[in-house]
Steps between C-alpha positions, in 0.01 A plus 500: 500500500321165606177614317672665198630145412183356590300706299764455192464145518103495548507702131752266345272174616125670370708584163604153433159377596326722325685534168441064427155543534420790309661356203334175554184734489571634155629185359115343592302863431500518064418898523818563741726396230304474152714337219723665257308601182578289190601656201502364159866516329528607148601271249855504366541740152709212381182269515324407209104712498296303318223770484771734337770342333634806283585854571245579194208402388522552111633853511332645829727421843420280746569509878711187470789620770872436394765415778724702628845498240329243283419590109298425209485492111233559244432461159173678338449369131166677307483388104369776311331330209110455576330238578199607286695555153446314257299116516642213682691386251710840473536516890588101511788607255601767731549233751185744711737790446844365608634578173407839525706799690484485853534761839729370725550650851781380734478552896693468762358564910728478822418491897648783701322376796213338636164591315730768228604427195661705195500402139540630156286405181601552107327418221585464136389857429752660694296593834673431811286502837629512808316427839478440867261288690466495884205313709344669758250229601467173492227186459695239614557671873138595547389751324212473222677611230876559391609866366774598327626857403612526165702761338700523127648726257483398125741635202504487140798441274679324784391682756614829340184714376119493648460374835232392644471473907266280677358483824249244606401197704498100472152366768428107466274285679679121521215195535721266630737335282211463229611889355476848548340835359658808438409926475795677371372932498828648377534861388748545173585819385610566123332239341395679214751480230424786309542728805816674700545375852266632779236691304098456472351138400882355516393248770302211553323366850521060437274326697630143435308183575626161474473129648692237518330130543645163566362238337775236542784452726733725293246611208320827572213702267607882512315794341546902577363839328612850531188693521660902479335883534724798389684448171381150443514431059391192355330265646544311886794237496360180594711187494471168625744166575547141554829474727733224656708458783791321518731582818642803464361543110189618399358504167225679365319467112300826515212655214510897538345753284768706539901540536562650834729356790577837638288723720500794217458191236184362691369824561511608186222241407471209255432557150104321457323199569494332171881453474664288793869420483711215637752519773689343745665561843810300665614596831760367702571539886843439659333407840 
């Protein structure tokens, strides 16, 4: 019994002896207990990006993430009267084509979560499209680029005759807070207008390009083109801006050489390169 209680209290002594030093040991040995890895946080979606300050560049999307439950407004404004009719003096009576008709598009774009948002898109001519955004990587928490998967469906006549899915992707490459360029490949089905839905050369492949530059604090130089194989008439849109940010507004003066603020609209092309048309884009977060 005498040596059981020896022999208990023998292993009770070398433990508390032991178990000091040991940890002493690690505490002074760096590879016994290496430091947690760091890990960059990603910035808040409420933050202001100065590389992307718009969920569009003219027409195309952006990867510009909206926060969870917050929203956002749009207004797309493309005056149809040329730029290249008539002399100076005819367009300086125009007032540059204000005077003229005009194709107005009204949006609307909502956060379900973090990295997915929802919106719907009419224009003047009665086309309603409706899409979904969701980011599946991003930049900002150390990846090279950000991607976003894309999908809408389009509708004529308020969304009553004609639609037109879409399936695609949004890739950018952010330098910093100086801007940001953009690949948009989307896939659009029914794009040709004198078809029926889902039949032979009734879709278009976009392969949209774009940029976005900051020159200024809050004054940016953006430009984007819709290159297109399958049903592609006309010629490529091209369009270019000067915009300003003010807070939560942005506004954009943009020269296009076509009409298009919808996926079916862009893809469908712009109408030449001799005639370019006046526009302008106000947006409006509630963030």
């Amino acid at each position: 019994m005498r040596l059981l209680i020896r022999s208990v209290a023998l292993a009770g002594f070398t433990v508390l002896l032991v178990c000091p030093l040991r940890a002493a040991a690690q505490q002074q040995d760096p590879a016994a207990a290496p430091p947690p890895a760091q890990t960059t946080p990603a910035p808040s979606d409420r933050a202001v990006d100065p590389s992307q300050p718009d969920f569009t560049l003219i027409a195309l999307p952006t990867n510009l993430r909206m926060p969870r439950f917050a929203s956002a407004f749009r207004v797309t404004h493309r005056f149809t009267r040329s730029l290249a009719t008539g002399d100076f003096v005819d367009l300086l009576g125009d007032a540059f084509g204000v005077d003229g008709g005009a194709q107005v598009g009204l949006e609307y774009r909502f956060g379900i979560m973090a990295g997915t948002q929802i919106g719907i898109h009419r224009t003047s001519d009665k086309d309603i499209q409706l899409f979904l955004q969701h980011q599946i990587l991003r930049q900002a928490t150390g990846h090279p680029l950000t991607i976003d998967l894309l999908g809408s469906i389009e509708g004529a006549d308020n969304f009553k005759e004609s639609y037109a899915p879409a399936i695609g992707a949004v890739i950018s490459r952010a330098f910093g807070s100086h801007g940001a360029v953009y690949l948009q490949p989307v896939w659009i089905n029914n794009t040709n207008p004198g078809q029926s839905d889902f039949v032979d050369d009734n879709d278009s492949f976009l392969f949209g390009v774009g940029a976005r530059v900051r020159v200024r604090p809050s004054l940016y130089l953006v430009a984007e083109a819709a290159p297109r194989t399958g049903y592609a008439p006309g010629e490529t849109y091209v369009s270019f801006a000067v915009e300003g940010r003010a807070g939560g507004h942005s506004f954009q003066v943009n020269f296009s050489n076509g009409f298009g603020t919808t996926l079916r609209q862009v893809a469908r092309g712009g109408l030449d390169y001799e005639n370019w048309y006046l526009g302008f884009n106000i947006s409006r977060k509630f963030f």
